[in-house]
N, CA, C and O atoms as CSV, one atom per row, in Angstrom:
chain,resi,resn,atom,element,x,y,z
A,1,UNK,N,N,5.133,9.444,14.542
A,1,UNK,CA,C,4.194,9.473,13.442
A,1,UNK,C,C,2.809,9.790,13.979
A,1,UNK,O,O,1.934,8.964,14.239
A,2,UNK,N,N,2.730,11.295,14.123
A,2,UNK,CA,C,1.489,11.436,14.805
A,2,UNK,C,C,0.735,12.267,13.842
A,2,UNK,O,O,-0.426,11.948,13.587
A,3,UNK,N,N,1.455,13.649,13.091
A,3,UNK,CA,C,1.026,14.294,13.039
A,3,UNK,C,C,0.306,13.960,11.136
A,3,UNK,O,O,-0.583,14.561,10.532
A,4,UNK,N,N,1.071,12.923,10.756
A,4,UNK,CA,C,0.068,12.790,9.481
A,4,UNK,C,C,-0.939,11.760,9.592
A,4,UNK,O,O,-1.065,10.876,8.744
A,5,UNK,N,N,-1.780,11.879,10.803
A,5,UNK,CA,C,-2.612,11.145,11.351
A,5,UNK,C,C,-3.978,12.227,11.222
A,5,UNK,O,O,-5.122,11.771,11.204
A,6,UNK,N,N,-3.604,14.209,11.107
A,6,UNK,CA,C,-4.452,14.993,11.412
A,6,UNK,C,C,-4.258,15.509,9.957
A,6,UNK,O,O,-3.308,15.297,9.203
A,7,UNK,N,N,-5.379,16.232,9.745
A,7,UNK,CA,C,-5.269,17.564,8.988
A,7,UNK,C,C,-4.483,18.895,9.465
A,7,UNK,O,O,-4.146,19.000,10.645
A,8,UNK,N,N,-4.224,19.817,8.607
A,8,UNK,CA,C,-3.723,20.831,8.743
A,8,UNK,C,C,-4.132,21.602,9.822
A,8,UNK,O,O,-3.263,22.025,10.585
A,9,UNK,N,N,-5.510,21.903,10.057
A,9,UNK,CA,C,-5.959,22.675,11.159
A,9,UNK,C,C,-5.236,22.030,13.227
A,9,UNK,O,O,-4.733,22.451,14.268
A,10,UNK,N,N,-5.716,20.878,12.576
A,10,UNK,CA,C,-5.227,19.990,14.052
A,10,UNK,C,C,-3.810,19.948,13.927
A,10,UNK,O,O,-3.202,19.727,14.975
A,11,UNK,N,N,-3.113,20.116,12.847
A,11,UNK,CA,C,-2.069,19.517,13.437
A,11,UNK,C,C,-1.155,21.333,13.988
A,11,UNK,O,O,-0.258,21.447,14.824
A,12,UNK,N,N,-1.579,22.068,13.454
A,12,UNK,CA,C,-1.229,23.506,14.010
A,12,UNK,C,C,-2.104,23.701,15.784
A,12,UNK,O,O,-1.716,24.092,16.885
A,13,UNK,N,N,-2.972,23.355,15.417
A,13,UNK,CA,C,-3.533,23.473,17.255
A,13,UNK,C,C,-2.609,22.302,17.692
A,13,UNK,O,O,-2.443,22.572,18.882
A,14,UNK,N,N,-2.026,21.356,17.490
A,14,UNK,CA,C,-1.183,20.400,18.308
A,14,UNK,C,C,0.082,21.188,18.646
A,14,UNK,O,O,0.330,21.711,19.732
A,15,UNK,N,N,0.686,21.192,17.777
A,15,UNK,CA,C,1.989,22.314,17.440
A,15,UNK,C,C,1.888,23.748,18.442
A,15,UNK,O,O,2.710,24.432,19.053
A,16,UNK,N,N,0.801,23.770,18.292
A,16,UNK,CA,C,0.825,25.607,19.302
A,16,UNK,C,C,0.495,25.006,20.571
A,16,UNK,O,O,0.495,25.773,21.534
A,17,UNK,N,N,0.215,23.804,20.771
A,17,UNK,CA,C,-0.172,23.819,22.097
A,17,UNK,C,C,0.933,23.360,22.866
A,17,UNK,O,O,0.997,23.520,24.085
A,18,UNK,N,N,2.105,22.598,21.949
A,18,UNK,CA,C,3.640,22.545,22.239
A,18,UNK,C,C,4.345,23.531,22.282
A,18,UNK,O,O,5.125,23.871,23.172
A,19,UNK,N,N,4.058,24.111,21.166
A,19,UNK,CA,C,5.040,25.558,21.417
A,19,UNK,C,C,4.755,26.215,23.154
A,19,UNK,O,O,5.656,26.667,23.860
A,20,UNK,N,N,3.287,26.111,23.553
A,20,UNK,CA,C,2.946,26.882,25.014
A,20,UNK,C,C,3.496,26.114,25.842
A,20,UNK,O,O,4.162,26.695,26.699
A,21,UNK,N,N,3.457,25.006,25.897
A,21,UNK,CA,C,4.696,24.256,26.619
A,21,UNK,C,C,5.717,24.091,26.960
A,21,UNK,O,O,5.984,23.617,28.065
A,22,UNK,N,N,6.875,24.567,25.786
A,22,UNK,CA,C,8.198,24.978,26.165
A,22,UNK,C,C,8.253,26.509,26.687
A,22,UNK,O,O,7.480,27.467,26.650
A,23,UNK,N,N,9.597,26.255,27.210
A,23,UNK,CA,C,9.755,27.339,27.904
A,23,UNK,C,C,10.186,28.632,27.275
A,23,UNK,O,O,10.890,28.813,26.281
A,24,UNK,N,N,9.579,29.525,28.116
A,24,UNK,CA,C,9.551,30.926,27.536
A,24,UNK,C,C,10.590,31.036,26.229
A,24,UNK,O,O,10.273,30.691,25.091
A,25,UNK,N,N,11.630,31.473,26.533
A,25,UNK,CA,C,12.550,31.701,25.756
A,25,UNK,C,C,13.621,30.501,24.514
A,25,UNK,O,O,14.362,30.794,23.576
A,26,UNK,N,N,13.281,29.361,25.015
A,26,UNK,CA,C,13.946,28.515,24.249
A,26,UNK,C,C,13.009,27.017,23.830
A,26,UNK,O,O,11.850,27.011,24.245
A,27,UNK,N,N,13.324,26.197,23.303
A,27,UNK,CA,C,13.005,24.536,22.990
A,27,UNK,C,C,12.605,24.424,21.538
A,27,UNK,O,O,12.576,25.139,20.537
A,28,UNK,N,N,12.172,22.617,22.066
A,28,UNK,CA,C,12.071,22.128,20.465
A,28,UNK,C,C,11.639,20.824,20.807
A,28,UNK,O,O,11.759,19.976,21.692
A,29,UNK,N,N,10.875,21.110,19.312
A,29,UNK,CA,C,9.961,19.821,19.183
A,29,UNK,C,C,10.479,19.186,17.899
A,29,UNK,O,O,10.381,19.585,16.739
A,30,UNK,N,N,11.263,17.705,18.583
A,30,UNK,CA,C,11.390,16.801,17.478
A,30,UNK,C,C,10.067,16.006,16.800
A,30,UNK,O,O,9.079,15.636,17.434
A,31,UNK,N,N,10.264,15.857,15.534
A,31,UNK,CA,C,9.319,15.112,15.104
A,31,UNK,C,C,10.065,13.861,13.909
A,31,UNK,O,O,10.978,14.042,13.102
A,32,UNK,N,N,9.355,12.744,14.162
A,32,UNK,CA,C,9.433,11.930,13.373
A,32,UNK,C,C,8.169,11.693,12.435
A,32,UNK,O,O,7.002,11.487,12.767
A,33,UNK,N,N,8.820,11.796,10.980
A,33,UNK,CA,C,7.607,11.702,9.773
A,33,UNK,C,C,8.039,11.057,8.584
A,33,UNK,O,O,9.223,11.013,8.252
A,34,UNK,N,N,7.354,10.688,8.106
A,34,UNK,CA,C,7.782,10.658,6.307
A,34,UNK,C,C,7.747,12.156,5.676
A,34,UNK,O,O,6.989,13.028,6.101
A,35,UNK,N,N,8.459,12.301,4.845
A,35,UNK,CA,C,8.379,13.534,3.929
A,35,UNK,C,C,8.227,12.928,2.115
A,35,UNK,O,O,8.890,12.176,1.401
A,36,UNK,N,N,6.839,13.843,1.931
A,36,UNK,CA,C,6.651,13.445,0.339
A,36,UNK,C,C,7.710,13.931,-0.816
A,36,UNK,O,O,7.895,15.131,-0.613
A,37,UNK,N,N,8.157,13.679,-1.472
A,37,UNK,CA,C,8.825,13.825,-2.449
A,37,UNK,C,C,8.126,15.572,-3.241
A,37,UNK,O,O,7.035,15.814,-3.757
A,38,UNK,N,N,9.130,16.306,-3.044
A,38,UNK,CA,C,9.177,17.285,-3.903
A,38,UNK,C,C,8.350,17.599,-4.838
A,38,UNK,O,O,9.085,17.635,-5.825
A,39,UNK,N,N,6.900,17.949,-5.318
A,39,UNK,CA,C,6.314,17.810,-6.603
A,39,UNK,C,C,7.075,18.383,-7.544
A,39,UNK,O,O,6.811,17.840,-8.617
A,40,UNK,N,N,8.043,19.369,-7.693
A,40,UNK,CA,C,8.529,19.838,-8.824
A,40,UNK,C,C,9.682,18.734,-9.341
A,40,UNK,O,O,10.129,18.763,-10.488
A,41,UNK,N,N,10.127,17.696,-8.269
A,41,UNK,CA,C,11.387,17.119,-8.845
A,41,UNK,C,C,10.741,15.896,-8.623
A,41,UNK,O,O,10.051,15.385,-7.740
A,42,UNK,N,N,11.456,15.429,-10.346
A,42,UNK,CA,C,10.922,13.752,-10.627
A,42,UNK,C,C,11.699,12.818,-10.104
A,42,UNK,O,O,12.786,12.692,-10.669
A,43,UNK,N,N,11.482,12.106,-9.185
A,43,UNK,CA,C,12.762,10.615,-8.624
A,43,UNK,C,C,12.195,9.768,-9.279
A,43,UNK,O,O,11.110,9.893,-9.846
A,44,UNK,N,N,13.059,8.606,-9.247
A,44,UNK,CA,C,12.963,7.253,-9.077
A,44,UNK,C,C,13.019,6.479,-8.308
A,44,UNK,O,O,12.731,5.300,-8.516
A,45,UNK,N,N,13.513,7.073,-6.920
A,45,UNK,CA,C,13.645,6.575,-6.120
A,45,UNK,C,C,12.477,6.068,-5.304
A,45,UNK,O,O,11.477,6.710,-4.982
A,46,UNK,N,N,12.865,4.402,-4.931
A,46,UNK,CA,C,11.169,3.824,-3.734
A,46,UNK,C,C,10.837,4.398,-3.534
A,46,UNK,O,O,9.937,5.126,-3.953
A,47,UNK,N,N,11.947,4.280,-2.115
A,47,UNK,CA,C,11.312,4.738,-0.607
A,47,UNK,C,C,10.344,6.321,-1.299
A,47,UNK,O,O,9.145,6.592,-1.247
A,48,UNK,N,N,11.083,6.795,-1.676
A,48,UNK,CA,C,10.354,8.160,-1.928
A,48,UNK,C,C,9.024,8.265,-2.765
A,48,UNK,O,O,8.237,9.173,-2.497
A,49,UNK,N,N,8.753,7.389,-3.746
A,49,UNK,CA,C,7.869,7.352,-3.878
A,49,UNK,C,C,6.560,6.585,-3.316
A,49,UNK,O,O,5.331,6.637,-3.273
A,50,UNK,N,N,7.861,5.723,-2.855
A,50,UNK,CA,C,6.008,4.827,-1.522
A,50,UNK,C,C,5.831,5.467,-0.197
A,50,UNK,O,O,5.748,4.872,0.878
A,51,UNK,N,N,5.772,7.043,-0.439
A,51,UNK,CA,C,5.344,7.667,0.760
A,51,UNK,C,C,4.135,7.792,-0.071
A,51,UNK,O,O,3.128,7.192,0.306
A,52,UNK,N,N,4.093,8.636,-1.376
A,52,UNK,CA,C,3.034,8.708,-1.926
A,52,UNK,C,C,1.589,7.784,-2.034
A,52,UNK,O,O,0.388,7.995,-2.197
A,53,UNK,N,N,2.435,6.717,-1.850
A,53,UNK,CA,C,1.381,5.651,-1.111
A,53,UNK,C,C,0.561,5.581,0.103
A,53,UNK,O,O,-0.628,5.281,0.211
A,54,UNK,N,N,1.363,5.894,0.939
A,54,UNK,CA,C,1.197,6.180,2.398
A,54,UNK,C,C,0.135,7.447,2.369
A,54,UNK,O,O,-0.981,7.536,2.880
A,55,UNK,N,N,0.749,8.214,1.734
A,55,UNK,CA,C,-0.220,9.558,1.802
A,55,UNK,C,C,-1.678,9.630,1.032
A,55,UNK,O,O,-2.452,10.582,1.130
A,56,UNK,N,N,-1.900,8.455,0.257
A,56,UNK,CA,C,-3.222,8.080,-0.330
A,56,UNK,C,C,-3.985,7.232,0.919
A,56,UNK,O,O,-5.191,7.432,1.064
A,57,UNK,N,N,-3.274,6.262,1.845
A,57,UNK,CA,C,-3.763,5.203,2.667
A,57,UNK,C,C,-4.042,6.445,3.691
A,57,UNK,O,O,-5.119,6.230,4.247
A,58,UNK,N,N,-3.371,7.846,4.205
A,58,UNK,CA,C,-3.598,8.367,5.451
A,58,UNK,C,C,-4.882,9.781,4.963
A,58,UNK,O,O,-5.336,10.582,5.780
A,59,UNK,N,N,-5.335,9.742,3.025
A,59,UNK,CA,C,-6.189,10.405,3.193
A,59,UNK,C,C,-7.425,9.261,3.343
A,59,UNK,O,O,-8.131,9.527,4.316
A,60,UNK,N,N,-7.731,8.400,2.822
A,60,UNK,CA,C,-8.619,7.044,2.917
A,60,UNK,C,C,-9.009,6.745,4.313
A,60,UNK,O,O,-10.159,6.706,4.750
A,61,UNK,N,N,-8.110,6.578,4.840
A,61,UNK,CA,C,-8.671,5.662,6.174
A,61,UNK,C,C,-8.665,7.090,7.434
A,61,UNK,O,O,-9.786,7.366,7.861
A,62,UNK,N,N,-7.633,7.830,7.918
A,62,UNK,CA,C,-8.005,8.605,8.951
A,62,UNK,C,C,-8.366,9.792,8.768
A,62,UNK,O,O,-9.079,10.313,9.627
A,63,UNK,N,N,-7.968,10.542,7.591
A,63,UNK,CA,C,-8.554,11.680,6.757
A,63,UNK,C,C,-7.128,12.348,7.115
A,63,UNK,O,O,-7.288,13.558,7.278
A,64,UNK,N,N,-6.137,12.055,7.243
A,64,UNK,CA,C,-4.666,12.575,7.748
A,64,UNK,C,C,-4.146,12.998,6.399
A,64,UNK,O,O,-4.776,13.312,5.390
A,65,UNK,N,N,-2.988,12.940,6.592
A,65,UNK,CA,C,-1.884,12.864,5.170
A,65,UNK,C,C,-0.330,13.411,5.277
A,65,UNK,O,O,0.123,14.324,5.967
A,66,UNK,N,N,0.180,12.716,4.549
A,66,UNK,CA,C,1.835,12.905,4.464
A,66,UNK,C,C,1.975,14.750,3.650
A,66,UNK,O,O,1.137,15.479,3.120
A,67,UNK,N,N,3.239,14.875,3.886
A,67,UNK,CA,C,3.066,16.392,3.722
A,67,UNK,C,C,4.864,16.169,3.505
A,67,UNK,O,O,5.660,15.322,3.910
A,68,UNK,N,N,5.006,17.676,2.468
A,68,UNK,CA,C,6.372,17.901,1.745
A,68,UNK,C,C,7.109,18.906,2.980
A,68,UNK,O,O,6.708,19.184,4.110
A,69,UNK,N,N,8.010,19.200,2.445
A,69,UNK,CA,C,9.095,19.504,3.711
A,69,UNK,C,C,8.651,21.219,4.301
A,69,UNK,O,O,8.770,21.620,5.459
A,70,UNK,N,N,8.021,22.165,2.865
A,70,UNK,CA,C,7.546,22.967,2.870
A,70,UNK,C,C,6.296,23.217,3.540
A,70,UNK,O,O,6.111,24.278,4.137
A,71,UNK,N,N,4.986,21.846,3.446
A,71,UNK,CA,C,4.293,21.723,4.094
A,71,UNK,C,C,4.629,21.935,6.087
A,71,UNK,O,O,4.356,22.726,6.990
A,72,UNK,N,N,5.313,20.741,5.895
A,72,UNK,CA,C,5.710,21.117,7.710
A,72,UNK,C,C,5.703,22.401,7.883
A,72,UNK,O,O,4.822,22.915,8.572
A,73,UNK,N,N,6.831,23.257,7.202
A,73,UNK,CA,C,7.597,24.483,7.219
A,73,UNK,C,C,6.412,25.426,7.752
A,73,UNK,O,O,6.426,26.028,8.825
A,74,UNK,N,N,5.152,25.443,6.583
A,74,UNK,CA,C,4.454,26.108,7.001
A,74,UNK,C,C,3.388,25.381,8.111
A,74,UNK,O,O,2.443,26.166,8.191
A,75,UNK,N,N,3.227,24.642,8.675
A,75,UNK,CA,C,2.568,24.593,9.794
A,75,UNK,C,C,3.621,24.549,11.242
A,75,UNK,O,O,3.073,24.386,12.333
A,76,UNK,N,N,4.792,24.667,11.186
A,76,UNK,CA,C,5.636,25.564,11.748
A,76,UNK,C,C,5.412,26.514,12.374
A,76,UNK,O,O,5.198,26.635,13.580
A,77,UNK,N,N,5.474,27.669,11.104
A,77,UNK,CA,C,5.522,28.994,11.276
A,77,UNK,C,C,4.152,28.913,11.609
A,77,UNK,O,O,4.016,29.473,12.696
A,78,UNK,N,N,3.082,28.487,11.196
A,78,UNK,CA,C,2.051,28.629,12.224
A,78,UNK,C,C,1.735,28.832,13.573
A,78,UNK,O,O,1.259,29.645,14.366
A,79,UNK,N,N,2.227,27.697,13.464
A,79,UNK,CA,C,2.449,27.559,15.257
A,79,UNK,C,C,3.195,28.472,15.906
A,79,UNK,O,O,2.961,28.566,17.111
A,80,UNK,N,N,3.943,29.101,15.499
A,80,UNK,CA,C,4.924,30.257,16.295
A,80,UNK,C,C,6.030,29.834,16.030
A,80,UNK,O,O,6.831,30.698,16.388
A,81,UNK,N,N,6.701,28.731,15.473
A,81,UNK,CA,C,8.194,28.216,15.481
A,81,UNK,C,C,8.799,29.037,15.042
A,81,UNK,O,O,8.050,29.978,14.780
A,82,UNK,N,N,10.050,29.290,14.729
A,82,UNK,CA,C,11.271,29.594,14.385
A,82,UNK,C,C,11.796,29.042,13.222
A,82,UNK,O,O,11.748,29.196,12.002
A,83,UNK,N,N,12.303,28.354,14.051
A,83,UNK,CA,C,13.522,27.196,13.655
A,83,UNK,C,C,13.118,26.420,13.321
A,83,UNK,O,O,12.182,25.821,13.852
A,84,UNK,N,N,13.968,25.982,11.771
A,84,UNK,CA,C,13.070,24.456,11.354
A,84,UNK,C,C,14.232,23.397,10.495
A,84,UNK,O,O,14.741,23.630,9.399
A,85,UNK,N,N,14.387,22.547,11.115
A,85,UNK,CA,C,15.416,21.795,10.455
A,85,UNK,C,C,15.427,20.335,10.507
A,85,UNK,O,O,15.266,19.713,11.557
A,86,UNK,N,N,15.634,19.749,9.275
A,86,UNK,CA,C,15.593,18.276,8.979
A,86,UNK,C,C,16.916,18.188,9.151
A,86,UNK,O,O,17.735,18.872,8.537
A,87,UNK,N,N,17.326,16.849,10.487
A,87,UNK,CA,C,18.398,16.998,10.774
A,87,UNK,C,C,18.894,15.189,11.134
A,87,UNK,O,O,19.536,14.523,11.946
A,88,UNK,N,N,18.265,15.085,10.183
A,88,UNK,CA,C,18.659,13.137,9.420
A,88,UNK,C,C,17.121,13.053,8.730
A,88,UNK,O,O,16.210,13.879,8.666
A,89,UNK,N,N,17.290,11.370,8.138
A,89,UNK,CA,C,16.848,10.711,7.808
A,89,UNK,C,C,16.787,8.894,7.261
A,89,UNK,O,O,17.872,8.470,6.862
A,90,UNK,N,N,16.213,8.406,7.253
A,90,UNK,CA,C,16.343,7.187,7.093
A,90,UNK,C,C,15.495,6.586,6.611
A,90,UNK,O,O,14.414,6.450,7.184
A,91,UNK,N,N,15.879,5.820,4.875
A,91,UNK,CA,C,14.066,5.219,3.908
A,91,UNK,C,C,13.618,6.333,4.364
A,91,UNK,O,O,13.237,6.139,5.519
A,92,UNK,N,N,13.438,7.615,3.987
A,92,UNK,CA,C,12.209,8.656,3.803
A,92,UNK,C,C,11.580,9.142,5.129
A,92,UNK,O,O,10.754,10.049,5.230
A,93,UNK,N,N,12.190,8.272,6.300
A,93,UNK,CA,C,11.660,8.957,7.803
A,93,UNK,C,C,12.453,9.751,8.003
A,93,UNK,O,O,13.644,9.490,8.172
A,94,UNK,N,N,11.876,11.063,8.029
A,94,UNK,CA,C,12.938,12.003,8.818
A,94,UNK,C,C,12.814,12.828,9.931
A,94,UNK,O,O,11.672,13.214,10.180
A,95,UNK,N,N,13.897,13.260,10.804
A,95,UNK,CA,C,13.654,13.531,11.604
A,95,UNK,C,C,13.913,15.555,11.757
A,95,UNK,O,O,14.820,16.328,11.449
A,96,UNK,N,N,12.682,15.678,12.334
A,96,UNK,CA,C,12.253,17.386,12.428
A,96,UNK,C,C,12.839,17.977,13.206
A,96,UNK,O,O,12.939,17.231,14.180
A,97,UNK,N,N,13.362,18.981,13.425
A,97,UNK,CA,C,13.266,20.294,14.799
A,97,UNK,C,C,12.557,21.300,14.447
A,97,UNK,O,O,12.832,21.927,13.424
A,98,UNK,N,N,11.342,21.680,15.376
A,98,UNK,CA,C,10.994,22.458,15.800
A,98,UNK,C,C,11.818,24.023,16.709
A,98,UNK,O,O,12.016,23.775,17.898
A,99,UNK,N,N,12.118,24.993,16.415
A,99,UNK,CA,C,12.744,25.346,17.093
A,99,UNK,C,C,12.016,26.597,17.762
A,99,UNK,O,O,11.512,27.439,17.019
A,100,UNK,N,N,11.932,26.769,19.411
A,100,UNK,CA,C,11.179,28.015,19.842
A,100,UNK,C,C,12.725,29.166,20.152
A,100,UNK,O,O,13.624,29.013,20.979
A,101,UNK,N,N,12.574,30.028,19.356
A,101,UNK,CA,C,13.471,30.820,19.506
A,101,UNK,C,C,13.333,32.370,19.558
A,101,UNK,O,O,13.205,32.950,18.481
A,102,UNK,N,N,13.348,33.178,20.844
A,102,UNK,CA,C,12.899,34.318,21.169
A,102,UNK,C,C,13.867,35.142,21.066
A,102,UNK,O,O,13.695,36.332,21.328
């Protein structure tokens, strides 16, 4: 839980500065996050909606924020990624791949 600690700008200079890190041709950066609930689709569900919580407390206090699955996606492809896949989850933490793929 690092990266909804930054804004968008930082969290793509974090991301690219991982991507220069792995190696030439291959890797990946797992990430652990909350993911916000879909704006087009209505739940009922908690967990999913007390991210929305979370994501009011991480613009308030660090100027951060929780971000939808699309969000990641595109600070991803920012960064140079590839590959992008939510590949579990648990209560609304889920877990990311980053994928560097040449």
């Amino acid at each position: 839980w690092i990266l909804h600690c930054f804004g968008d700008e930082a969290c793509t200079k974090i991301l690219k500065n991982c991507y220069a890190a792995l190696p030439e041709d291959r890797g990946k950066v797992v990430i652990c996050e909350y993911l916000l609930p879909d704006p087009d689709v209505t739940t009922n569900d908690i967990a999913a909606n007390s991210v929305v919580q979370f994501d009011v407390m991480m613009m308030v206090l660090p100027g951060g924020k929780e971000r939808t699955e699309n969000e990641f996606k595109d600070l991803a492809l920012a960064a140079g990624f590839h590959g992008f896949e939510v590949v579990c989850s648990a209560y609304n933490v889920k877990i990311i791949e980053l994928l560097k793929i040449n």
